[in-house]
C-alpha positions in Angstrom: 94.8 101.7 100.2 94.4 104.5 103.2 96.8 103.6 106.0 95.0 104.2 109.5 96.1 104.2 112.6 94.1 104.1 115.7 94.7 106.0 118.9 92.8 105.0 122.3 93.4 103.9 126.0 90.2 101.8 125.7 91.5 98.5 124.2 87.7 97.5 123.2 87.5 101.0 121.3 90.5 99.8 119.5 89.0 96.5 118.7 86.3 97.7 117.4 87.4 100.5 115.0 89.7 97.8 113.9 87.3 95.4 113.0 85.2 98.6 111.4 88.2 99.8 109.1 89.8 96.4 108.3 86.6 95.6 106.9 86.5 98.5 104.3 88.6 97.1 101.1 90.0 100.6 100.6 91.5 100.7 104.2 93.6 99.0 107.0 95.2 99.8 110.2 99.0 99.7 109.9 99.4 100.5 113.8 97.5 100.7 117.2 98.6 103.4 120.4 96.9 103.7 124.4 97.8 107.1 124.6 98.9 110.5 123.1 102.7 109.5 124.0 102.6 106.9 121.7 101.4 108.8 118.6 105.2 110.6 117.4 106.8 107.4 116.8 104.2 105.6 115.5 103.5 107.7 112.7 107.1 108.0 112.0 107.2 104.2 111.6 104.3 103.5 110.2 103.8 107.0 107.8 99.4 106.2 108.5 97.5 108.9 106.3 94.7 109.1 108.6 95.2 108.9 112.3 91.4 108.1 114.2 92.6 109.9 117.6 90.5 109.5 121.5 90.2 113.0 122.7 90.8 112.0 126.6 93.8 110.1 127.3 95.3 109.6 130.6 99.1 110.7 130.0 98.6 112.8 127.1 95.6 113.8 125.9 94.1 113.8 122.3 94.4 117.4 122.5 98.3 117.6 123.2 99.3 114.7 120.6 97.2 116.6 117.9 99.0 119.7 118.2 102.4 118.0 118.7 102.2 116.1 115.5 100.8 118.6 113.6 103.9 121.4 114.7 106.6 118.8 114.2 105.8 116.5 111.3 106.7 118.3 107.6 103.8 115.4 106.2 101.4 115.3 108.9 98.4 112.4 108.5 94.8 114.0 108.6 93.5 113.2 112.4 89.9 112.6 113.2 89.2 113.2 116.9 87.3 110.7 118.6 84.9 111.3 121.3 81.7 110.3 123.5 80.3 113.9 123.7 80.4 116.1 120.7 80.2 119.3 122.7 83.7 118.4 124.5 85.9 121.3 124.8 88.7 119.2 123.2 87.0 118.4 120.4 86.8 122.2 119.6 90.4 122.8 121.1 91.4 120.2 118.6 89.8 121.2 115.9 91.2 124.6 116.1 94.5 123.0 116.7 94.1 121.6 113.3 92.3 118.1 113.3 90.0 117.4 109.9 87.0 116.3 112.1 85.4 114.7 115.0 83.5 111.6 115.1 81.3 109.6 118.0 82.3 106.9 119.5 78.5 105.7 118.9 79.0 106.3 115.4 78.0 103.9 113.0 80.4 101.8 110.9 79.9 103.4 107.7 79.9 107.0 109.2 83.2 105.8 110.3 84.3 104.5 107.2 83.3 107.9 105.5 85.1 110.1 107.5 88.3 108.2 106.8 87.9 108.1 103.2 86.7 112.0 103.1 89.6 113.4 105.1 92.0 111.0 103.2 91.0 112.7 100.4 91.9 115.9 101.7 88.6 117.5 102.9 87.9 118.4 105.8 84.0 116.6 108.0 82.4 119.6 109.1 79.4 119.6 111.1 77.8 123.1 110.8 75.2 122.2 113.5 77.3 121.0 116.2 80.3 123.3 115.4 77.2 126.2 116.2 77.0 125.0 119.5 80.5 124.6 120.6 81.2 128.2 119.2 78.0 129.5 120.8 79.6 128.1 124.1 82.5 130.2 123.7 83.6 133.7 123.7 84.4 135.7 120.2 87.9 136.0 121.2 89.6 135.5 116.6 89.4 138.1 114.3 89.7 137.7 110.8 93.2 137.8 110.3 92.2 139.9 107.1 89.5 141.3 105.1 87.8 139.3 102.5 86.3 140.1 99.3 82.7 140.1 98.7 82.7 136.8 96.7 85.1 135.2 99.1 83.1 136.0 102.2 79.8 135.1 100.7 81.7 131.9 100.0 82.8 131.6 103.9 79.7 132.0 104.7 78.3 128.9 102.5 81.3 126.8 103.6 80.0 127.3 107.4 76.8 126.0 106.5 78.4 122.7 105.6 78.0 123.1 101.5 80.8 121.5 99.4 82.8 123.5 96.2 80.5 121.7 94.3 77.2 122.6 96.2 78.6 126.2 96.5 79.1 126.0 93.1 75.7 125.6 91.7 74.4 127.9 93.9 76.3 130.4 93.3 76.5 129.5 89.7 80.0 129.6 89.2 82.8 127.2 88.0 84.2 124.8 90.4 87.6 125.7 89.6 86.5 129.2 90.7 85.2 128.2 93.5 88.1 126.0 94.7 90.3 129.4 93.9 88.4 131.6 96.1 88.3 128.9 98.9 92.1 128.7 98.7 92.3 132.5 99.0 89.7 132.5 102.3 91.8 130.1 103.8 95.2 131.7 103.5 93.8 135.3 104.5 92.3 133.3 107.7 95.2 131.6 108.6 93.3 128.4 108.3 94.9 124.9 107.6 91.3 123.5 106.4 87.8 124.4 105.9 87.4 123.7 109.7 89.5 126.0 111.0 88.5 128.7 108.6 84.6 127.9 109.7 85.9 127.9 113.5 87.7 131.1 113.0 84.1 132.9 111.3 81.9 131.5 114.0 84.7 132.7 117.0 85.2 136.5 115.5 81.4 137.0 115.1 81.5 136.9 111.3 78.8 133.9 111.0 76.5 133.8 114.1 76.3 130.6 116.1 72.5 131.1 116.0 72.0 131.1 112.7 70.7 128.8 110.4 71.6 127.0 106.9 
């Protein structure tokens, strides 16, 4: 069973991802906050594994609480920003801060339901498409914190066009194992907690163009 816990000033929001993730057999909500504040003692009581977090809060904000939790707690859960406008600047800020993913508040229920059980299992929801915009809105202002090989940076480049190990491994034809080692090896030379961060980080230094396309 994922443990969820679900973070928004709109009590109607709350009801409703409630209803949405209590109704999934594999999940339940093991606690409820309004606001950012409420989010360190929460998930030191209550140990959630994914936390479904509103970007704009009135005390503190989505933003602050995910990169709070994320530089205090030794176990962090996986937290999936919430938000009515995908091309909010603290959905990227977030992201970069180190959340899994972002979903809509007009998202349907099993999009919802997905993204839980995908970041639970450790992956990371990218959205090549709408992570091009919020890069292209941006100035290149990252640099890869180090050089990549050319297997690992043909990989980076697949990974920001939203393929999976598996995907990239059949196209590449190589095994998945392999293909898990060399992500593992992107990611540390980035810096990166995730695939997100390590897609952010080649969109912001110029490596992967926003324009481009799968």
């Amino acid at each position: 069973m994922t443990r969820v816990m679900i973070v928004d000033d709109d009590e109607l929001v709350r009801v409703g991802l409630r209803v949405i993730v209590n109704g999934a057999p594999d999940l339940e909500v093991v606690a409820e906050g309004a606001d950012g504040a409420d989010v360190p003692p929460l998930v030191a009581k209550h140990r959630p594994d994914v936390v479904l977090m509103d970007v704009r809060m009135p005390k503190v904000d989505g933003l602050q609480a995910t990169k709070h939790l994320l530089a205090t707690s030794a176990n962090p859960p996986h937290i999936i920003v919430v938000t009515t406008f995908e091309n909010d600047d603290y959905v990227y800020d977030a992201l970069r801060a180190g959340a899994s993913g972002f979903l809509l508040k007009r998202a349907r229920p099993e999009e919802v339901v997905e993204a839980i059980r995908v970041v639970a299992r450790g992956d990371s929801l990218l959205f090549p498409a709408a992570i091009r915009r919020l890069a292209a809105a941006r100035s290149p202002g990252l640099k890869l914190a180090a050089k990549l090989t050319e297997r690992e940076a043909e990989i980076l480049r697949l990974m920001a066009n939203g393929l999976s190990n598996a995907e990239i491994a059949a196209q590449l034809v190589l095994g998945l194992e392999t293909v898990k080692t060399h992500v593992g090896n992107v990611l540390s030379k980035l810096g990166a907690r995730d695939r997100t961060q390590a897609v952010i980080a080649a969109y912001e230094s110029g490596f992967v163009s926003p324009g481009s396309s799968p």
